[in-house]
N, C-alpha and C positions, 0 to 999 in steps of 0.2 A: 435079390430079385423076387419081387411077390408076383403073383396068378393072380388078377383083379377082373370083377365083373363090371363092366357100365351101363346100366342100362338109360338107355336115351343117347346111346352112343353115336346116335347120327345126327345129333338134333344140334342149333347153334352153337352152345356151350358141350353139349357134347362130344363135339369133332374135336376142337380143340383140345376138349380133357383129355382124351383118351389117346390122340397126339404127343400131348405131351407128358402122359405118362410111360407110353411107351419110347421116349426120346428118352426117360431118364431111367431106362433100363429093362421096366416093367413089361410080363405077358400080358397080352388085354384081349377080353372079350366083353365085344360090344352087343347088347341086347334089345331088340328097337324094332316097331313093327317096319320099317324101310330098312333098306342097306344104303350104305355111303360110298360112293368112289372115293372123296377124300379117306376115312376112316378106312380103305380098302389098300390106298396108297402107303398108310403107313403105318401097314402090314400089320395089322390089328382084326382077329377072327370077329366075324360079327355071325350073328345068328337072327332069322327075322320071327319076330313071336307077340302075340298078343297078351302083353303083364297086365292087363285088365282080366283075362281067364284065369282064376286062383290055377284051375289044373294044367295050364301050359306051362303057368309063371313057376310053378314048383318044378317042376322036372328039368327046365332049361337052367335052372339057375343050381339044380342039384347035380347036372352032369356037367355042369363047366368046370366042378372041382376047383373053386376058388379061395383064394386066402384071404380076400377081402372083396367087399361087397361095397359100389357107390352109389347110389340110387337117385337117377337125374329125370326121368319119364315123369312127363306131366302135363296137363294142358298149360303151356307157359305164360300165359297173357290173361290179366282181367279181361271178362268182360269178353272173349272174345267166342265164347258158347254160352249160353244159358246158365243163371247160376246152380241150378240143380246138376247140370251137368257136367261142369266144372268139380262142384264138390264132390259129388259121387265118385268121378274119376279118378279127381288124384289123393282124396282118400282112401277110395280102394284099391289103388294102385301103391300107395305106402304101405298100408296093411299085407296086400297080395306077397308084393317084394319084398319088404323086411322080415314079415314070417317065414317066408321061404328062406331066406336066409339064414334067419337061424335053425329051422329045421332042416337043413344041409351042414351045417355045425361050419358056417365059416365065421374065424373068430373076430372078423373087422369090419363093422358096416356102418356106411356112412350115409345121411340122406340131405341132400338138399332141401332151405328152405328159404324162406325169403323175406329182404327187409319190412316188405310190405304187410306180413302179419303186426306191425309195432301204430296201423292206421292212419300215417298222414294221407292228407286230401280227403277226408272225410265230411261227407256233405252237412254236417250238423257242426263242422268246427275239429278243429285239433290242433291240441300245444303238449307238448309233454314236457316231463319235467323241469328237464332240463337240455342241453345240448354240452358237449355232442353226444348223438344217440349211441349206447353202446347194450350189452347183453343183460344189462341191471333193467333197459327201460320198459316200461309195462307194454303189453301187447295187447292192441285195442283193435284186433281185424274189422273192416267197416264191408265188405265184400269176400265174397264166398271163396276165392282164389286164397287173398291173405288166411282168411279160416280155414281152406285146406291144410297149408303149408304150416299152422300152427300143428294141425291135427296131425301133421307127420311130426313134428318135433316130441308130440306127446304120444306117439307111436313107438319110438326109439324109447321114451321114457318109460314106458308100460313095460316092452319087453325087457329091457335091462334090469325092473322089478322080477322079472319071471326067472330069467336067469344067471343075475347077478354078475359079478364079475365075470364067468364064462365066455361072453361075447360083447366086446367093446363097441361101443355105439358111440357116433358122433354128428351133429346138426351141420351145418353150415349156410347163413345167408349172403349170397352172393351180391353186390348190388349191382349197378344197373351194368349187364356183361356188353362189352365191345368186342367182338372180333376181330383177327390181325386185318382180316381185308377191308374192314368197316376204317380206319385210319387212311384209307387210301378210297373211299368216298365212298363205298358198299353201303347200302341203307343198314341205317340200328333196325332194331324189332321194333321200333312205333314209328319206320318206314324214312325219318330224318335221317341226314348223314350228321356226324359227327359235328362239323362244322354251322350246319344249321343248325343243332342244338346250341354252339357255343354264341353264336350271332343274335340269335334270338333264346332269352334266358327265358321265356314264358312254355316253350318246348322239354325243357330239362327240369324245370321248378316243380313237374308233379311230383316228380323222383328225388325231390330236396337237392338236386344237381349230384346225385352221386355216382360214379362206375366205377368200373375194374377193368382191365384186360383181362380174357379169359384165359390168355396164356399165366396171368397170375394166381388164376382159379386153379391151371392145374396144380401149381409148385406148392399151392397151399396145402389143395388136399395129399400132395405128397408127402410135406411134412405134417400134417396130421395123421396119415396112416400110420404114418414111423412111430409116431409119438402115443398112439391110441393106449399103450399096453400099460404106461405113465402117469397120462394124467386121469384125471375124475371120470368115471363112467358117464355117457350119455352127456357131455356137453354142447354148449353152442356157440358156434362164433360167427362173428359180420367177418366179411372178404370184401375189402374193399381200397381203391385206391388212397395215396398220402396226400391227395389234393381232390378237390370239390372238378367238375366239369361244368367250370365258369370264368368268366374272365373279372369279375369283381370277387371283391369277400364276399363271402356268404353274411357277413354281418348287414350288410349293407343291401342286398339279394333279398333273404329271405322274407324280413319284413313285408319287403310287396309284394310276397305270393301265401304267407301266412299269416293272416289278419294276429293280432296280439302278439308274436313273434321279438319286438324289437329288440328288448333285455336279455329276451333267454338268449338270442343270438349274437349279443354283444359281445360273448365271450370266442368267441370263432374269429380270429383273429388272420390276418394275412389269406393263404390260401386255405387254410385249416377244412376241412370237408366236415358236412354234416353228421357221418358217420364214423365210428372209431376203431381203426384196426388192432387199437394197443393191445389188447385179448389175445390177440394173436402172436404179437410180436411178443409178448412178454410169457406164454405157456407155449408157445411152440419154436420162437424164433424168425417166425416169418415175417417178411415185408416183402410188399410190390417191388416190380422192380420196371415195371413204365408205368409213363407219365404222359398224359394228352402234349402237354410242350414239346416234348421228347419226340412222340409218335407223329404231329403236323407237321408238316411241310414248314411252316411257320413259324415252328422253333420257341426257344426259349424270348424272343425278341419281341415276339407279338405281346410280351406281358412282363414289367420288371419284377413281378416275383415269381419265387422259386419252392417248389413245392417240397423240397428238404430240404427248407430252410424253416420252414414256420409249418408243424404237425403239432399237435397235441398228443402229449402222450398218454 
């Protein structure tokens, strides 16, 4: 059993993470300027602190005495303050937190980051190389949100130059997180339910139709913590579901929501999602383990294919 800090521990995906890492055995301490009833419920210390103060975010995060360090606080949505304000935030909120971590000597820290540093929907155009997108693909941020979330991957990078092996760092891009209540009609974060995303593919198409359960976000970074002392310092992985959050292939999808698209998508075959969690599965072991068919009411019947049955690996 490790001692983990979260910070953003009441926030969407934070509830959840810190849920379900204390479900699989872990002490948590949740860090976040609110307190959560949920996060309260299960029985996870939270503490309420402003990680935008370097001088709060150091002391709180040096008396929790933790063995690992997650770092989820951020303003979560493009677009949804001012881009200066945006960037300043949760730049200096990766800075704030991950320094402070390592100046408390905890040897495991991980920071959230997100697919949207790699710039689809970018108003001048965007095709990348190739599909499906995985950790090789170049990072083209078109808004100050994605250029944060880079700025913290290159955060963890800086510091693991400063102290080497000593304290294990790890990235992680989430893509688009669902909540357990969001399956039973709870609005996502761009206010659709689940189902309206899959009815109308013009909703889900900014996101290249990709999710996760966030219950799979915790089990990942589970097995990534375990794993941190292992593999390569300072890496990065996509977290993301075995299938697209679409009821067509994506071969056939993307095309009409990204101009020039057709080819490279060709290759995205059956359910195949635009994003690749093989990274994952193949240096840590992990895989999802729900599936939108799985999680509907609706079932596997609403669509004859099966989403492990045709992944790319």
């Amino acid at each position: 059993m490790s001692r983990i800090v979260v910070t953003g521990g009441a926030g969407r995906l934070g509830r959840s993470l810190v849920a379900g890492l204390a479900a699989a055995g872990h002490e948590l301490v949740s860090l976040d300027r609110d307190l959560s009833d949920a996060v309260e419920l299960a029985g996870v210390e939270q503490l309420a602190v402003d990680l935008t103060d370097p001088d709060a975010a150091a002391p709180a995060i040096a008396t929790a005495r933790a063995d690992a360090l997650v770092h989820l606080a951020a303003i979560a949505v493009p677009f949804s303050a001012p881009e200066d304000v945006i960037l300043r935030t949760n730049a200096g909120l990766a800075l704030n937190v991950l320094s402070a971590g390592v100046a408390a000597g905890i040897p495991k820290i991980v920071t959230a980051s997100s697919p949207t540093v790699l710039g689809y929907g970018a108003p001048a155009g965007w095709l990348p190389d190739r599909f499906p997108l995985d950790e090789e693909t170049t990072p083209k941020p078109w808004h100050a949100y994605g250029l944060s979330k880079l700025l913290a991957e290159q955060t963890i990078s800086m510091l693991a130059r400063q102290t080497g092996d000593a304290t294990r760092f790890a990235a992680f891009r989430p893509c688009y997180v669902i909540a357990p209540e969001e399956w039973s009609g709870a609005p996502t974060q761009q206010g659709h339910t689940v189902r309206e995303r899959l009815d109308d593919p013009a909703l889900a198409a900014p996101a290249l139709f990709n999710y996760v359960d966030a219950r799979d976000v915790a089990s990942f970074v589970d097995a990534l913590l375990g794993a941190l002392p292992e593999i390569p310092n300072a890496e990065v992985f996509f977290v993301g579901a075995d299938d697209a959050l679409a009821r067509e292939p994506l071969a056939e999808l993307l095309p009409r929501f990204v101009p020039g698209a057709d080819e490279l998508a060709a290759v995205l075959t059956g359910t195949a999602p635009a994003f690749s969690n093989a990274k994952a599965r193949r240096v840590l072991g992990w895989r999802p383990a729900h599936h939108w068919r799985d999680e509907l009411a609706e079932g596997a019947s609403d669509s004859p294919l099966d989403p492990r049955k045709d992944v790319l690996a």
